[in-house]
N, C-alpha and C positions, 0 to 999 in steps of 0.2 A: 092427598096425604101419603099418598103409596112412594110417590119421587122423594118425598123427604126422608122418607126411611129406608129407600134405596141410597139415597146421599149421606146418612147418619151411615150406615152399615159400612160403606165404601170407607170413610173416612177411618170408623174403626180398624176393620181390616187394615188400611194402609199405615194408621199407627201401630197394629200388632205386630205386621210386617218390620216396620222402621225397631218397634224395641226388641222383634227376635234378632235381624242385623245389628244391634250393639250388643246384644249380650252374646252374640257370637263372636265379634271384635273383641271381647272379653275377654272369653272364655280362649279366643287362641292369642290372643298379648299374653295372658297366665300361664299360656302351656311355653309360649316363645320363652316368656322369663325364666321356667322352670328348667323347661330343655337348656339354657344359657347355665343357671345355676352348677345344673350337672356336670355341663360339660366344665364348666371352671374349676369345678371339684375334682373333678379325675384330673383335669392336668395340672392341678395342685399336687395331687398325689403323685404325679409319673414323675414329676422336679421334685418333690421330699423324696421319692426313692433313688432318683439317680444324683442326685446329694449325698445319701448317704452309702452307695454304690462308690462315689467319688471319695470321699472321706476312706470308707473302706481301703477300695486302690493305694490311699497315698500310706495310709498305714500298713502296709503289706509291704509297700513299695513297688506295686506290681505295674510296671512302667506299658507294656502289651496294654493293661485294661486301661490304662491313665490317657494312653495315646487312643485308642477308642472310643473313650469318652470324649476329649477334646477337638477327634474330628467329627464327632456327631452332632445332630440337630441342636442349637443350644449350646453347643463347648462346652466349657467348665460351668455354664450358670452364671456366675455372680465374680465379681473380683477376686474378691476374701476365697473363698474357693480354689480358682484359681491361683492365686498366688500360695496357698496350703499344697497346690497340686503341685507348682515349678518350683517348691523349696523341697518337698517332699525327696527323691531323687540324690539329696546333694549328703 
């Protein structure tokens, strides 16, 4: 009887084992999602700020910040943008 509850025990173990490995696949899919989320959020926010960084420039006229903006990471952002930035000037 003793082998059968050496093979009952084994098997538990090796299921407990198996559902700790998926709820740790979980648990970091959730943290991967979250970490994703965030970071989307900020580089939401750093394009609405240098949006309106750019918007600012074209209303100023301030041609220095305009040309800084459009050699940077990203250029002007978006067309419409852009095209507000190269009428801007005139």
């Amino acid at each position: 009887m003793e082998h059968r509850s050496d093979s009952k025990d084994n098997h538990e173990s090796e299921s407990s084992e198996t559902c700790f490995e998926t709820a740790q696949d979980s648990v970091s899919e959730n943290a991967s999602q979250v970490l994703e989320r965030i970071q989307n959020e900020e580089a939401a926010a750093r394009i609405a700020e240098k949006e309106d960084k750019i918007r600012r420039a074209c209303e100023m006229r301030d041609l220095d910040a305009l040309v800084s903006y459009a050699t940077s990471e990203g250029g002007f952002l978006r067309d419409d943008i852009r095209r507000q930035a190269c009428k801007s000037p005139t």
